[in-house]
C-alpha positions in Angstrom: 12.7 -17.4 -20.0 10.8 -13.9 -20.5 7.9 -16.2 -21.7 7.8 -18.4 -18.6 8.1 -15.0 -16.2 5.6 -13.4 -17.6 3.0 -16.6 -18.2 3.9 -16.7 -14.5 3.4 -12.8 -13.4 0.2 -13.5 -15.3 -1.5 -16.1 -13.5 -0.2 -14.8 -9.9 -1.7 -11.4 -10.9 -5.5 -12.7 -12.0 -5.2 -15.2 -9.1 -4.6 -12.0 -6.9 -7.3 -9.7 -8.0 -10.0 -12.2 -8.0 -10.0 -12.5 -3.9 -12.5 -11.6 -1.7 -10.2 -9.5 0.6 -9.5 -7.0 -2.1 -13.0 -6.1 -2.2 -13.8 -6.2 1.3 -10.5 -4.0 1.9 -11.1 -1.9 -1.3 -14.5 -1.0 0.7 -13.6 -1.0 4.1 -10.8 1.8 3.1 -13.2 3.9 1.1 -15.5 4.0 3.7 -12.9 4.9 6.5 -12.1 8.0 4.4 -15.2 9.1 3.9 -15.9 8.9 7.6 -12.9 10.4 8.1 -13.5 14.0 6.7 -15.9 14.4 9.5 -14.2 12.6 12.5 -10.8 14.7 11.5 -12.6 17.3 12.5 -11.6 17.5 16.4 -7.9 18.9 16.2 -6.6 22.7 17.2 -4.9 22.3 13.8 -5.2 22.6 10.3 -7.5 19.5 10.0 -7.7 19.4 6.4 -3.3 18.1 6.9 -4.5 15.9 9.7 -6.5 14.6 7.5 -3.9 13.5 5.0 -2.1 12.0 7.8 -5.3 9.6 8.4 -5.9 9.1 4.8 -2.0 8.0 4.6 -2.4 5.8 7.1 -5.5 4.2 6.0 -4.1 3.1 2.7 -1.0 1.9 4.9 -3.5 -0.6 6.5 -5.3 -1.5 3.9 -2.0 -2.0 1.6 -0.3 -4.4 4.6 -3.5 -6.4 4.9 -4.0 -7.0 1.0 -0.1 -7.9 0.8 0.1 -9.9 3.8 -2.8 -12.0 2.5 -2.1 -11.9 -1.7 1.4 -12.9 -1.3 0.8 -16.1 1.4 -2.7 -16.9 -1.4 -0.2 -17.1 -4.4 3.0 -19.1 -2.8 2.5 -20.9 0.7 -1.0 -22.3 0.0 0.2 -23.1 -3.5 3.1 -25.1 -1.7 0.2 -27.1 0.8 -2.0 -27.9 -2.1 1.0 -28.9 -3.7 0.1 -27.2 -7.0 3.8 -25.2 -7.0 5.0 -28.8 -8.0 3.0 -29.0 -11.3 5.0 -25.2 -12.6 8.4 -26.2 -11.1 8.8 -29.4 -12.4 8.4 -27.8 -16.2 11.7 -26.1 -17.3 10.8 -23.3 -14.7 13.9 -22.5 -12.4 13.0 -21.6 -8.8 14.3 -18.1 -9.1 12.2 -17.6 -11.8 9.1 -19.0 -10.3 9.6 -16.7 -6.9 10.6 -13.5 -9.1 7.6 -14.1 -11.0 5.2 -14.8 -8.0 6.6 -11.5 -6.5 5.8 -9.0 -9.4 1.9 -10.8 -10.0 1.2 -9.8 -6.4 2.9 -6.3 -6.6 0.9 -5.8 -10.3 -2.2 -7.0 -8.2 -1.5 -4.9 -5.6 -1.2 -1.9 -7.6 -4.4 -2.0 -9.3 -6.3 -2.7 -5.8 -4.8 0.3 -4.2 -5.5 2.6 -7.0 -9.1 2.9 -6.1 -8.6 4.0 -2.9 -5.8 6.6 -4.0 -8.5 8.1 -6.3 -10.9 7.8 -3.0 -8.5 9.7 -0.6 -7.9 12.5 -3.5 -11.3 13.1 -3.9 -11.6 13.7 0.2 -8.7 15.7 0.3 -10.3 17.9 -2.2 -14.0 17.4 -0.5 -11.7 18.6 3.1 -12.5 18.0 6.3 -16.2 19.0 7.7 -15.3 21.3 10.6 -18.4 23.2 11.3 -22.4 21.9 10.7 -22.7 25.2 8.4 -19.9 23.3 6.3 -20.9 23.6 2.4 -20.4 20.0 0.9 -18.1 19.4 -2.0 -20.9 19.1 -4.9 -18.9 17.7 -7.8 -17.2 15.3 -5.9 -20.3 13.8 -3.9 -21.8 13.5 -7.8 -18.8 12.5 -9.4 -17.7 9.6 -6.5 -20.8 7.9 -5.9 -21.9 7.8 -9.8 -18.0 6.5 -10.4 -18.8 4.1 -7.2 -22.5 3.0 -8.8 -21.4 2.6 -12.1 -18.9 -0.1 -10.8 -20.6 -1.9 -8.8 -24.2 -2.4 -10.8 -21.9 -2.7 -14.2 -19.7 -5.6 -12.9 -23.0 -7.1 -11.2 -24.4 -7.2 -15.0 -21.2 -8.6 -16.5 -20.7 -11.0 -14.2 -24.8 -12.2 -14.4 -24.8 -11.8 -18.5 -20.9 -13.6 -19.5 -20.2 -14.9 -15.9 -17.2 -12.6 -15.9 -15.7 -13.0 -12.0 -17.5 -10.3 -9.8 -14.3 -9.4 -8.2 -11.9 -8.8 -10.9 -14.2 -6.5 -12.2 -15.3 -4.7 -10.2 -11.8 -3.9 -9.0 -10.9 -2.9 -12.6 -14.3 -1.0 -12.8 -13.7 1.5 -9.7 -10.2 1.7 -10.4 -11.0 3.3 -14.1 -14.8 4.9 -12.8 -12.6 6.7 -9.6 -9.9 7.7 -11.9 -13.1 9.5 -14.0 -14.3 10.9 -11.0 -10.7 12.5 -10.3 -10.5 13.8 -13.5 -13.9 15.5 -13.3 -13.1 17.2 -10.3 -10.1 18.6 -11.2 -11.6 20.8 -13.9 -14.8 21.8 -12.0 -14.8 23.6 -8.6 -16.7 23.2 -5.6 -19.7 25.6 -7.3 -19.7 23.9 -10.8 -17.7 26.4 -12.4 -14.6 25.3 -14.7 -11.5 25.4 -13.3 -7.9 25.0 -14.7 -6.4 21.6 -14.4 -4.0 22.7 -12.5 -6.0 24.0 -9.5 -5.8 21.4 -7.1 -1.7 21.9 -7.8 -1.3 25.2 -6.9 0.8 26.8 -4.4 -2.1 28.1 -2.1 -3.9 24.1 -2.8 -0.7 22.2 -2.2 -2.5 19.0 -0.7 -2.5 17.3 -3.9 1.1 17.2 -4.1 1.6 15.9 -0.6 -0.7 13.2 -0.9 0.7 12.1 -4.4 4.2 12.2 -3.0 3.5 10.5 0.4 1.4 7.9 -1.3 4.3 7.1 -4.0 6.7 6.8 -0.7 4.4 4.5 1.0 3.6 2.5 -2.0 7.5 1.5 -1.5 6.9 0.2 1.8 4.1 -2.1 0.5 6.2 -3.4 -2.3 9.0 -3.9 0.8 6.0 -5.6 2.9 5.2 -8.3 -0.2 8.7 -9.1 -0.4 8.6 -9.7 3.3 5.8 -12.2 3.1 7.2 -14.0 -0.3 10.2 -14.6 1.9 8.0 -15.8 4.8 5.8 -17.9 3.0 8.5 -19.8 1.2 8.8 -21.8 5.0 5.6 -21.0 6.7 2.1 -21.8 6.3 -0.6 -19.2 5.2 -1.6 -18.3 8.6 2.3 -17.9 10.3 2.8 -16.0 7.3 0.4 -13.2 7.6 1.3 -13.4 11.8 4.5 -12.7 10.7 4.0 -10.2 8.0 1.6 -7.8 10.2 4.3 -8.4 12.8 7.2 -7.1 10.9 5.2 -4.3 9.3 3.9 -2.9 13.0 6.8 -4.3 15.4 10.5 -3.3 13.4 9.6 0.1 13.5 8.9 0.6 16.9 11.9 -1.3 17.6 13.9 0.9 15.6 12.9 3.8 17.1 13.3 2.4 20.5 16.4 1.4 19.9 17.4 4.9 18.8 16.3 6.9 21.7 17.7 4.2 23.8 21.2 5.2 22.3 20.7 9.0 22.6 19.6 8.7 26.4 22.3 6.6 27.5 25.0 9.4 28.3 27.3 7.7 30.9 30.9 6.5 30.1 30.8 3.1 32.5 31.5 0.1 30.7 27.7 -1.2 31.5 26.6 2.3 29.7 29.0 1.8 26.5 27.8 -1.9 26.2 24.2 -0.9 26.0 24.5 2.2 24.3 26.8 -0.4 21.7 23.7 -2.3 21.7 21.3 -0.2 20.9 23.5 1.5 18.4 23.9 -2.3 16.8 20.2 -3.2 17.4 19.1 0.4 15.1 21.8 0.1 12.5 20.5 -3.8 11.7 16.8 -3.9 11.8 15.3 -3.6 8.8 12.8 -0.3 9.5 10.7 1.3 6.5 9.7 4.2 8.7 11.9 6.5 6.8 9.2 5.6 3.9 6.3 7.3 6.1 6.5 11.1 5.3 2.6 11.8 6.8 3.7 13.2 9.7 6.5 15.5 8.1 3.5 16.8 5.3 1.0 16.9 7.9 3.1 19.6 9.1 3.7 21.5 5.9 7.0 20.2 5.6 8.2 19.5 2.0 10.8 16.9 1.0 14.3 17.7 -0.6 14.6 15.0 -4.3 17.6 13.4 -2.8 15.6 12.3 0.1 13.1 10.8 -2.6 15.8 9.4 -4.3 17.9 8.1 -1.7 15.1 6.4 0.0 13.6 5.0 -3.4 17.4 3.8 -4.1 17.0 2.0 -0.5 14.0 0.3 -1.2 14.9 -1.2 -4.0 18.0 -2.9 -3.0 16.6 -3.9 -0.1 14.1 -5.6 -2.3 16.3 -7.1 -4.3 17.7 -8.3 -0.8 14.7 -9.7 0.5 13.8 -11.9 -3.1 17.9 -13.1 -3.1 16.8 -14.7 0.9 13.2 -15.8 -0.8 15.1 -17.7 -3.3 17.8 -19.0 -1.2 14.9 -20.6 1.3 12.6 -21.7 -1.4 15.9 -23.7 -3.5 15.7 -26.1 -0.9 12.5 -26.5 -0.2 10.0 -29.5 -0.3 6.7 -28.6 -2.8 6.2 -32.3 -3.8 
């Protein structure tokens, strides 16, 4: 069985990373960051934690856009071509096959939306250009666009030398050259000199932490929005599918939160009042909302988050995960691939 899952996390995962969209979203979000550090720059705030707040939500985008379109790829086109029939009718349980499909696109996603990680942390670090007299980061203009060249003219050669797929590898490329760049930065300051690792860390430099945390957070809500479109997919077609996925990603939040302060306002005791404020109670208690997963506005403030919020919502997730693949299976058992 382990065999089958992971021959099947395999093939979902190199199917993934060799589409287009990765590369066009990989580049599209790399570029919106780098624009970013200058059109921040119009706040009465600290712009350098508005900033974070539009990196956050940047990689958000990005990460519903690449799930959305990676999970419908690897299951509901599979089920029109009719290729899901050739794996299921080997001994390869249903379960297995949606379990399996499910981790390849998470794996994929993982490794597209490491690149821009490493792209927002080095324009946290760079900061936000607030005045034209603004000194520019040296190392990590040097280090990012060498780390960004590297990648792209390296997997332009492999893939014109052995025919190795241009978009695999390039993906793998900027994901290890921006990692490099990282690195680099964090032991050299913004004048060249050395610096201790654990600069960017520090208690007067606290960005770094913020992003890392609110990025782990939000990587939850992706692996919530590729469940999502695995359970979606199993019925609809590639297109209803994303429809649907970009609709549950930006609509059941706002319902959530409508429904909330819906609840709060109504204050009357009439029976008209307690039935809608029942309602609305009922309506927020039962929609599935990952908004508690977006912290960007709480660290945008300088807020810090207590562990057992981490834990309790990363305890969340998960089950409702496992919630969302137990519905995935249960639609897919019955369904018609032949």
């Amino acid at each position: 069985m382990l065999t089958q899952l992971f021959a099947i996390i395999r093939n979902t995962f190199v199917e993934s990373v060799r589409q287009p969209i990765m590369v066009v979203l990989i580049l599209a979000g790399s570029l919106l960051l780098v624009l970013s550090t200058a059109g921040a720059a119009n706040t009465m705030d600290d712009d350098n934690l508005i900033f974070i707040q539009i990196g956050l939500s940047t990689l958000l985008i990005c990460g519903l856009i690449m799930a959305a379109f990676t999970a419908t790829g690897v299951l509901s086109l599979e089920i029109e071509n009719k290729t899901a029939l050739t794996v299921i009718s080997k001994p390869v349980t249903r379960p297995l096959f949606i379990i399996g499909k499910y981790l390849g696109v998470c794996a994929a996603l993982s490794v597209a939306m490491w690149p821009l990680l490493m792209a927002l942390l080095l324009c946290v670090r760079h900061g936000v250009m607030q005045t034209a007299s603004h000194e520019a980061d040296g190392p990590v203009l040097v280090f990012g666009i060498v780390g960004f060249l590297i990648a792209i003219i390296g997997s332009m050669l492999v893939n014109y030398l052995y025919r190795w797929p241009f978009v695999s590898t390039f993906v793998f490329s900027l994901a290890a050259t921006m990692t490099a760049a990282v690195l680099l930065v964090l032991v050299v300051d913004s004048h060249w000199d050395l610096q201790p690792i654990t600069s960017e860390f520090t208690i007067d430099r606290p960005k770094f932490p913020s992003v890392l945390l609110g990025a782990a957070l939000l990587y939850e809500a992706l692996l919530i929005y590729s469940a999502v479109a695995i359970v979606v997919s199993t019925r609809l077609n590639q297109v209803m599918t994303i429809i649907v996925s970009f609709g549950y990603g930006y609509l059941m939040p706002i319902i959530s939160s409508l429904s909330a302060k819906l609840a709060a306002s109504i204050t009357g005791n009439g029976p008209v009042d307690l039935i809608g404020k029942a309602l609305a109670t009922l309506v927020y208690h039962t929609t599935p909302d990952v908004s508690f997963l977006w912290v960007a506005d709480d660290l945008s403030t300088g807020l810090s988050l207590s562990a057992d919020y981490v834990i309790t919502v990363t305890i969340y997730s998960s089950l409702f995960i496992v919630a969302l693949l137990g519905i995935a299976i249960a639609l897919f058992q019955e369904r018609e691939v032949g």
